[in-house]
PAVEX-265978 format. One record per residue (C-alpha): x, y, z; residue number from 1. Coordinates in steps of 0.25 Angstrom, whole numbers, plus 5000, padded with zeros to 4 digits. Layout:
# PAVEX-265978
    c1    c2    c3  num
     X     Y     Z  NUM
...
# end
This chain:
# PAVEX-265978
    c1    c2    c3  num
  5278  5654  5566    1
  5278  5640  5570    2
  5290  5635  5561    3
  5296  5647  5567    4
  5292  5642  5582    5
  5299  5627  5578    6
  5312  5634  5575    7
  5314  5642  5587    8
  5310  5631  5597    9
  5319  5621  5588   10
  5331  5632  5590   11
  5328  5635  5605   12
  5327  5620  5609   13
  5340  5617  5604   14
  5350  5622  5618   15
  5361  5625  5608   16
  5353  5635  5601   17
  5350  5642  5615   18
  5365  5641  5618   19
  5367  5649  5605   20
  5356  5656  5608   21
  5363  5663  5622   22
  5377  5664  5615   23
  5372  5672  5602   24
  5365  5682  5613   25
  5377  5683  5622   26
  5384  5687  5610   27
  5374  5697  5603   28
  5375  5703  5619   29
  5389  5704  5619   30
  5388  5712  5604   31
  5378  5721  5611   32
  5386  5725  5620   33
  5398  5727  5612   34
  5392  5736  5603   35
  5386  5743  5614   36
  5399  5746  5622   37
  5405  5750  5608   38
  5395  5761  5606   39
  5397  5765  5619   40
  5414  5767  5617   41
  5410  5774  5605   42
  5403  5786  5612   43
  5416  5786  5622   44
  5425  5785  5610   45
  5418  5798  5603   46
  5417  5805  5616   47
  5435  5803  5617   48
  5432  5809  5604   49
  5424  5820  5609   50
  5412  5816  5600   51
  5402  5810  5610   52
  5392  5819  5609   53
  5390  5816  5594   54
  5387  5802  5596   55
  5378  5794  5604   56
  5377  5779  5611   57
  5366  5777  5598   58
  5378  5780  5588   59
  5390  5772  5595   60
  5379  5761  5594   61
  5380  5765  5578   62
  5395  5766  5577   63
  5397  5755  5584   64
  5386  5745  5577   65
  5393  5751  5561   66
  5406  5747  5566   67
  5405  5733  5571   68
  5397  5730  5560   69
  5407  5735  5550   70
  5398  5743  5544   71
  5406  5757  5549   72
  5397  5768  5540   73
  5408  5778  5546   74
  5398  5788  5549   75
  5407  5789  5565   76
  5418  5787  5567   77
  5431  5791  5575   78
  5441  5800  5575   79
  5452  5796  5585   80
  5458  5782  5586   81
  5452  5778  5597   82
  5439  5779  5591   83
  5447  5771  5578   84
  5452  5761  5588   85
  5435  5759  5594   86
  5430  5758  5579   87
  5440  5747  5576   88
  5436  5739  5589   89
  5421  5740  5586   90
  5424  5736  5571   91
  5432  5723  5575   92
  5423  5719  5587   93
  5412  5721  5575   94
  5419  5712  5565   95
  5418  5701  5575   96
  5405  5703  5584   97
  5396  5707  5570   98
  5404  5703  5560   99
  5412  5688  5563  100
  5403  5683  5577  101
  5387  5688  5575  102
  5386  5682  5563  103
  5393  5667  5566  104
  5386  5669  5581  105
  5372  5670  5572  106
  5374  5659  5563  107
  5379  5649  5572  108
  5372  5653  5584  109
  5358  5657  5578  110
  5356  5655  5564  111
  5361  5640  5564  112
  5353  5634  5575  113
  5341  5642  5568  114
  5343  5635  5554  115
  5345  5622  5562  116
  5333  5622  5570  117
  5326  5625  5559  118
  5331  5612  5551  119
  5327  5606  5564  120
  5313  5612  5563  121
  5313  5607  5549  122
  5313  5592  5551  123
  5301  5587  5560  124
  5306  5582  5574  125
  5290  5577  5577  126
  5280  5570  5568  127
  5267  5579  5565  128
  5255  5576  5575  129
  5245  5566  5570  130
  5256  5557  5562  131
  5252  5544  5563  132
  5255  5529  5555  133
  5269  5534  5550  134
  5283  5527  5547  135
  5295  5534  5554  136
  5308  5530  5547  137
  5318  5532  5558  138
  5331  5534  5549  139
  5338  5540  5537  140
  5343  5528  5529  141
  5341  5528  5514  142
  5332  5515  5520  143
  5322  5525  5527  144
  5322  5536  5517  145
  5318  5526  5508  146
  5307  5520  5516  147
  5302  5532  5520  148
  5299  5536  5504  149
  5293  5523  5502  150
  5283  5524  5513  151
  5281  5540  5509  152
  5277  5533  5494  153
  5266  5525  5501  154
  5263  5535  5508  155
  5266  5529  5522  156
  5271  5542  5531  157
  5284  5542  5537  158
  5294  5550  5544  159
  5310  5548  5545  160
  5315  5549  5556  161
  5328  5554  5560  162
  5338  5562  5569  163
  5348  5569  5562  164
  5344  5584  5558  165
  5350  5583  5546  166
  5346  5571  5540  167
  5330  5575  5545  168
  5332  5588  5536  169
  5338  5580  5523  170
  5326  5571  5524  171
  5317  5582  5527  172
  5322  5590  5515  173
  5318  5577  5507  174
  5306  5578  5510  175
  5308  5565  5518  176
  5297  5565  5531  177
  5305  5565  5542  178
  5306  5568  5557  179
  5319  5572  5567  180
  5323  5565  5580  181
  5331  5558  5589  182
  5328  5542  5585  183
  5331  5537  5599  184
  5321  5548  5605  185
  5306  5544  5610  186
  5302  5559  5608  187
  5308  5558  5591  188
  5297  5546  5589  189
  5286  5552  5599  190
  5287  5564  5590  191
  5286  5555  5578  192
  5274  5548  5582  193
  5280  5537  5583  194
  5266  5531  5590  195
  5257  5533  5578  196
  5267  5530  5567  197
  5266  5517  5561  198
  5281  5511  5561  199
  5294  5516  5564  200
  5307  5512  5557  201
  5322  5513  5561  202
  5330  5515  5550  203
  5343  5517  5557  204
  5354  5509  5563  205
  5353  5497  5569  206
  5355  5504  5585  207
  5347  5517  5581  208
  5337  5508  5577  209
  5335  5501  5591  210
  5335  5514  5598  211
  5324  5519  5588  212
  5317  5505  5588  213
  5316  5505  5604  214
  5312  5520  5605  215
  5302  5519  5595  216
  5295  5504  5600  217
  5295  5512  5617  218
  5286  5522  5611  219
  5277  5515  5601  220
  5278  5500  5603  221
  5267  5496  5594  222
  5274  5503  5580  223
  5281  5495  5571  224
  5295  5499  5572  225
  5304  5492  5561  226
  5321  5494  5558  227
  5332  5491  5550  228
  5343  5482  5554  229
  5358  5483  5548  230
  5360  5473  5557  231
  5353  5460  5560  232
  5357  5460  5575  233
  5349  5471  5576  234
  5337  5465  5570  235
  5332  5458  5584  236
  5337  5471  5592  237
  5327  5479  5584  238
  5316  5471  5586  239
  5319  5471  5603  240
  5318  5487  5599  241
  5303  5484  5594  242
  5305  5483  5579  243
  5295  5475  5572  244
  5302  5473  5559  245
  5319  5475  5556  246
  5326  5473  5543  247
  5337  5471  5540  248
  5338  5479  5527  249
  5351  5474  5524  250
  5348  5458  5524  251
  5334  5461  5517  252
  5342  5468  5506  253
  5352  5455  5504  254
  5341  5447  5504  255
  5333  5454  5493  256
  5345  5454  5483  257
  5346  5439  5486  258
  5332  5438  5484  259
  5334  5445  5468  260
  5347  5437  5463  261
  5343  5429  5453  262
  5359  5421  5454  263
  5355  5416  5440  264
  5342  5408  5445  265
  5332  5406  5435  266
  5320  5406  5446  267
  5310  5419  5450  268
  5315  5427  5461  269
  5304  5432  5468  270
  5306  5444  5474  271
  5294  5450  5481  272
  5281  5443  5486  273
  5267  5450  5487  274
  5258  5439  5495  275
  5260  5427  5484  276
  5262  5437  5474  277
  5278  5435  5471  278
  5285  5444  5462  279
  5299  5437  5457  280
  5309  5440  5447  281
  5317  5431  5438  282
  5326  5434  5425  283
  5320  5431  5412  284
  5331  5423  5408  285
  5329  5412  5416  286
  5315  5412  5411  287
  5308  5406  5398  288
  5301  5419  5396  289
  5312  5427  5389  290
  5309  5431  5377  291
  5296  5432  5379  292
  5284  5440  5378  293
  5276  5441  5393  294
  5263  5442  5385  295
  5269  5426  5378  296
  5270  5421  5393  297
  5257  5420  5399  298
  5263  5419  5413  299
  5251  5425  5420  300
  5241  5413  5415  301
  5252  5404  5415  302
  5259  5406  5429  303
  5252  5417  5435  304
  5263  5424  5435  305
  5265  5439  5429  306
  5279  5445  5426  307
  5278  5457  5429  308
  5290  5464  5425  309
  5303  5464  5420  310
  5317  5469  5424  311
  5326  5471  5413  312
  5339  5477  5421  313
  5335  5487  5430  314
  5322  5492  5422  315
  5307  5487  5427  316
  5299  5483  5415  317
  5284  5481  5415  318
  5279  5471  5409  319
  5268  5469  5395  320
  5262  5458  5387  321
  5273  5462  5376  322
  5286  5462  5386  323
  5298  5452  5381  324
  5305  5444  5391  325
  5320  5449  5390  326
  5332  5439  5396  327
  5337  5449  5404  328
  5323  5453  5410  329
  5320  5449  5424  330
  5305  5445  5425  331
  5297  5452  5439  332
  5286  5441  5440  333
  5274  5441  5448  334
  5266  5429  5454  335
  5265  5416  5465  336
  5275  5409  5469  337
  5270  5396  5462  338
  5271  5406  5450  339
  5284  5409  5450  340
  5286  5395  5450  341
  5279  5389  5440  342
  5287  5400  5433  343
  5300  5396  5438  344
  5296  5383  5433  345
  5291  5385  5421  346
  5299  5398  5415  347
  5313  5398  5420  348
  5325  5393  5412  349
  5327  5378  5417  350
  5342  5380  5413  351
  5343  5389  5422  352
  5337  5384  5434  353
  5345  5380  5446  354
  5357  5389  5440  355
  5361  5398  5450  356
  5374  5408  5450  357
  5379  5414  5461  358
  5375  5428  5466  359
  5387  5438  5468  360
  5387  5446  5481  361
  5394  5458  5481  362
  5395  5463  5496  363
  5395  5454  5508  364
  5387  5463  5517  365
  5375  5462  5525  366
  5366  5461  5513  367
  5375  5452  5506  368
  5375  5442  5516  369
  5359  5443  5516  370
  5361  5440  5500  371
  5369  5428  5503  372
  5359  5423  5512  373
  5347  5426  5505  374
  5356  5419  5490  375
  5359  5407  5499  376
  5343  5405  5502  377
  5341  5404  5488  378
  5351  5395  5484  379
  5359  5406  5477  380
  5375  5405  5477  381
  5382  5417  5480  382
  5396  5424  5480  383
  5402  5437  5488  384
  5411  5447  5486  385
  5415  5456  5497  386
  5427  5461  5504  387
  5425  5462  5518  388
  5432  5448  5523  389
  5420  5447  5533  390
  5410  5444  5523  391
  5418  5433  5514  392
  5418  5420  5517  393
  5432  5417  5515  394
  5429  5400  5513  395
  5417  5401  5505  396
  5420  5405  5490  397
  5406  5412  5489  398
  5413  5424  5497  399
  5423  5432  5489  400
  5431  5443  5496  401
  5436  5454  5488  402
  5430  5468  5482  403
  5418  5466  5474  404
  5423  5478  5465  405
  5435  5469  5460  406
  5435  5463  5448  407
  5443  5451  5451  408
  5433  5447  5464  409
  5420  5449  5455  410
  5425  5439  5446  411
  5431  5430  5457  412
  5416  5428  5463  413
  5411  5427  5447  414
  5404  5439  5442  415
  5406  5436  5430  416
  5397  5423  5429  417
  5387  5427  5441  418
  5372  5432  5438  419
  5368  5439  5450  420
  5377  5450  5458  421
  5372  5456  5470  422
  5381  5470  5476  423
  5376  5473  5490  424
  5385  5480  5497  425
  5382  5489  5506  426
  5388  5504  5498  427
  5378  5507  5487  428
  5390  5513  5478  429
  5399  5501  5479  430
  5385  5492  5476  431
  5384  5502  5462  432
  5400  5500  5458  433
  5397  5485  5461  434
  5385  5486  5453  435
  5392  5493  5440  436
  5403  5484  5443  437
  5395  5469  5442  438
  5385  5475  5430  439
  5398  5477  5421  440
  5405  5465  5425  441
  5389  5457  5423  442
  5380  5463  5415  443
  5370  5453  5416  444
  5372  5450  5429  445
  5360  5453  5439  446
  5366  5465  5449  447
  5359  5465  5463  448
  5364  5479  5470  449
  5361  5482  5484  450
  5357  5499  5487  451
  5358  5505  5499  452
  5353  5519  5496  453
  5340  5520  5486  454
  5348  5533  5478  455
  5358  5521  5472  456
  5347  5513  5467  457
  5349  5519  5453  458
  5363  5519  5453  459
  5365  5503  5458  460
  5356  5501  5445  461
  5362  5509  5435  462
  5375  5503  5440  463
  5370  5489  5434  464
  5360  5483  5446  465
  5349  5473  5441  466
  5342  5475  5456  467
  5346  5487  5467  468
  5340  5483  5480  469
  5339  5495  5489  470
  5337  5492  5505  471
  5330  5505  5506  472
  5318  5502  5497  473
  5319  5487  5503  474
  5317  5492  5515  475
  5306  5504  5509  476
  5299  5492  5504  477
  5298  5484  5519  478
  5293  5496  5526  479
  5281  5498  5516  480
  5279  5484  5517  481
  5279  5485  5532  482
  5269  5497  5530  483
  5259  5491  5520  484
  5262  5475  5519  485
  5264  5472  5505  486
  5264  5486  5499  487
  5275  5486  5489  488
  5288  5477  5487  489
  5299  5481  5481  490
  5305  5472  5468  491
  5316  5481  5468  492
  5323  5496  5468  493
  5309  5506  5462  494
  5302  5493  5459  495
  5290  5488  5468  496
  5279  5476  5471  497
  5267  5486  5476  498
  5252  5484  5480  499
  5240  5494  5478  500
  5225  5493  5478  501
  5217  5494  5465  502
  5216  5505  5461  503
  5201  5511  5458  504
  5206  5514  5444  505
  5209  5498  5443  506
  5197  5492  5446  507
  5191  5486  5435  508
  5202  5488  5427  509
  5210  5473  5423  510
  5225  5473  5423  511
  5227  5474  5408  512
  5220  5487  5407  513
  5223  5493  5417  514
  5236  5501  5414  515
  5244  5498  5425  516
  5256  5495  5419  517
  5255  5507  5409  518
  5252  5520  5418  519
  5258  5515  5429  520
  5270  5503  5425  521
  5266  5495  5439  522
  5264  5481  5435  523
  5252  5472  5443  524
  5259  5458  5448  525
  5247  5455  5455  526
  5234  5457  5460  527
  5226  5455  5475  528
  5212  5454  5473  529
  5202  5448  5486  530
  5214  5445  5494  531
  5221  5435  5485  532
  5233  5439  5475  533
  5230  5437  5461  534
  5246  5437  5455  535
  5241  5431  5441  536
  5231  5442  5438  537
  5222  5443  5425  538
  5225  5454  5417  539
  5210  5456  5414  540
  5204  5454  5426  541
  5199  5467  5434  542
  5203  5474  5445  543
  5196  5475  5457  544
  5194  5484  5469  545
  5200  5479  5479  546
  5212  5472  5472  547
  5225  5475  5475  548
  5237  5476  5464  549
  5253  5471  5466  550
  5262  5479  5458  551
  5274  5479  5453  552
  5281  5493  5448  553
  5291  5504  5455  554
  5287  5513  5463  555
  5284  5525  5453  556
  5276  5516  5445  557
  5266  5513  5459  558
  5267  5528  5460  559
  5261  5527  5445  560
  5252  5519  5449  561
  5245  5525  5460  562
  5244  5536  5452  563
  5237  5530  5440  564
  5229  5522  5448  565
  5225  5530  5462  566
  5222  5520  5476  567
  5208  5520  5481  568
  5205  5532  5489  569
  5198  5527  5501  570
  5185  5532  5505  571
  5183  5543  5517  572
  5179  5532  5526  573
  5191  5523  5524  574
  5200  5536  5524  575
  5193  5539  5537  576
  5195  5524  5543  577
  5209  5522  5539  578
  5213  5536  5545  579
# end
């Protein structure tokens, strides 16, 4: 009865419905009375042919109702061709009244409206009453979408937000949380509680992003709002409109490729920083470890360094006592900075050192730019291919211009010699020809490819891609750091850097027993344990209550392990407290 209640006032509210309302009554009206002048001619017609006594106003309502609906059982009929003549009349206003115009006047007039306001009832347009300390997402990017999953898998509650009917009801039908209004509206955030959520996000365009920005800071000034920026003149304008954080997804996406070249430089990269925890990469080539068995190395005593994986390609590889150290593997380590060091210094190739090859850039937009920036801190060399004049440098031979897909300039900016290639254009299908393209022409090049939508994560890595970086689960990863500092870092596409309490079914239990690795493949790089963070851990020492683990493994594998090994339940009083 309720739902039922929703529809109607949906479908009366709206002034065109009531229009259609009126004009579907006039006509049923105007029908009405047709049919009720046609029985009327048909008793003076039957009178003319001196039958009226036989038949009454009831049966001309008959005749008339079985010929107009074509239906004519024949049961009375007329002799005289006047009475032929009526019939054909009643028969042709019949076919057009009943037949052609009721049925079009009740589908678009009545039966339409009702199935939209329906759809309209469907999606929420109002948060439910006592929602408090939630997200709102206002957008339907791939970016949003994406955040909003990650924030559902720590369960974080979030709503989208958005305008258009039919993009609320495709999210809706995926089961995505969302809410419908008009983004530059007080009365959309009012009714999305906008005073009681926790933070707001504009996920639109750079302008709709002001609008939402300076609506949403007038009615709660203390929320943290945060944007994104396609543009970096925007950036300060978003902060006048009361935005605590911006990002530029696109720089932050340059910069992270940059941040993973490896240009042929022997030295760890380090990629992710946990407090003084750091986690780096570096290929075992360049390293005296090939060849050798990680149980051999000692590195934990030695360095106070753990590796704690391996990447071979594009496959993730724990890592046991018993694991060989391949040429082509990349090594994920785990440690201090001084460690990482002293294992510059003491591991890596000398011949090697100070060599450094050029990067090769194809794609000169705004996140190649960031690239080129973020390779000319480093000391890296570059070169770029791209065929917008704009972006070439016609006097510096760093710049190449021409089409990336053409042999000829592939070979002018030397692929053929180069060890790190970088596509980061801004079309994810030309970024996987690209990508097929360079891993046939270098097989044993490394392949950085930028994504723009998650669905082409797969496909940029079957296409021959070493890394896919993804400015959705970039951006994913900020906002949970944003909600929970520190929670989890992402080391690339499905693999993640995360931090849990220890677990009851833990303590007392030491590292090398604890089955970790095995029933969930997470691996630990490092424990906290009284407030300081102990990166060289004992593998016999116990756990404690209290301590807190950093792990390393994708986000199926943390879902394992939160499985296998359940979070303390907090006690009624501290349930009671924190509510």
């Amino acid at each position: 009865m309720k739902q039922t209640i929703s529809l109607l006032g949906a479908f009366l509210s709206n002034a065109r419905n009531i229009r259609n309302m009126r004009l579907a009554l006039r006509f049923v009206l105007v029908m009405l009375a047709v049919i009720l002048a046609y029985s009327l001619i048909f008793r003076l017609v039957m009178l003319y042919e001196g039958r009226g006594g036989d038949y009454s106003l009831l049966t001309g309502l008959y005749w008339t109702l079985t010929v107009m609906t074509t239906l004519g059982f024949g049961d009375i009929t007329f002799h005289t061709d006047l009475g032929k003549l009526f019939t054909l009349l009643v028969l042709f206003t019949g076919l057009i009244l009943i037949v052609a115009m009721l049925p079009f006047m009740f589908v678009h007039l009545i039966y339409q409206p009702l199935a939209e306001a329906q759809r309209q009832t469907k999606v929420p347009t109002a948060l439910p009453e006592g929602t408090r300390n939630h997200v709102l997402l206002v957008g339907v990017s791939d970016i949003a979408k994406t955040i909003c999953k990650r924030l559902i898998q720590y369960q974080v509650p979030c709503y989208l937000l958005v305008s258009g009917q039919a993009e609320a009801e495709e999210l809706y039908d995926k089961k995505y949380p969302v809410m419908r209004g008009e983004l530059d509206m007080t009365d959309t955030y009012q009714a999305a509680r906008i005073k009681d959520a926790r933070m707001l996000a504009a996920l639109n365009t750079d302008l709709k992003n002001v609008n939402i920005a300076a609506t949403a800071h007038e009615l709660a000034p203390e929320l943290t709002l945060v944007s994104s920026a396609y543009s970096g003149n925007s950036i300060n304008i978003l902060r006048y409109a009361g935005c605590k954080e911006v990002y530029h997804f696109h720089k932050m996406l340059g910069a992270a490729i940059g941040r993973r070249v490896f240009a042929g430089r022997p030295e760890t990269n380090i990629i992710a920083r946990f407090e003084e925890l750091c986690i780096a990469e570096v290929p075992a080539a360049s390293t005296t470890l090939v060849g050798k068995k990680l149980m051999d190395l000692d590195l934990r005593s030695k360095l106070s360094l753990n590796i704690v994986g391996i990447w071979h390609g594009t496959a993730f590889q724990s890592t046991t006592p018993a694991t060989v150290i391949e040429p082509k593997a990349v090594l994920l380590l785990a440690g201090t900075y001084d460690s990482l060091l002293k294992f510059d210094k003491t591991r890596i190739n000398r011949e090697l050192a100070g060599h450094t090859h050029p990067v090769l850039i194809l794609g000169g937009g705004q996140v190649g730019q960031e690239l080129i920036a973020s390779l000319e801190k480093r000391g890296v060399p570059f070169r770029l291919i791209d065929k917008n004049p704009d972006v070439v440098k016609r006097d510096d031979p760093r710049y190449i211009l021409g089409d990336a897909e053409d042999i000829a300039v592939l070979r002018e900016a030397g692929i053929e010699t180069l060890d790190s290639i970088a596509v980061t254009t801004h079309n994810d299908d030309l970024n996987i020809y690209l990508t097929l393209y360079c891993r046939k022409l270098r097989p044993d090049a490394q392949i950085i490819t930028r994504c723009n939508l998650n669905r082409n994560i797969k496909s940029l890595y079957n296409a021959g891609a070493d890394l896919v970086i993804s400015a959705p689960t970039m951006a994913a990863n900020i906002f949970i750091n944003l909600i929970s500092p520190d929670t989890v870092h992402t080391l690339t596409e499905g693999m993640n850097i995360f931090r849990v309490a220890m677990p009851p079914d833990l303590v007392g239990k030491n590292l090398r027993n604890s089955g970790i690795r095995n029933s969930t493949r997470c691996n630990v790089a490092a424990m906290r344990r009284d407030g300081k963070m102990v990166v060289s851990m004992d593998p016999d020492a116990k756990f404690q209550e209290g301590d807190e683990l950093i792990m390393i493994g994708s986000t199926e594998d943390e879902q394992a392990f939160n499985t296998a090994f359940p979070p303390r339940q907090p006690a009624p009083a501290e349930a009671a407290a924190h509510a």
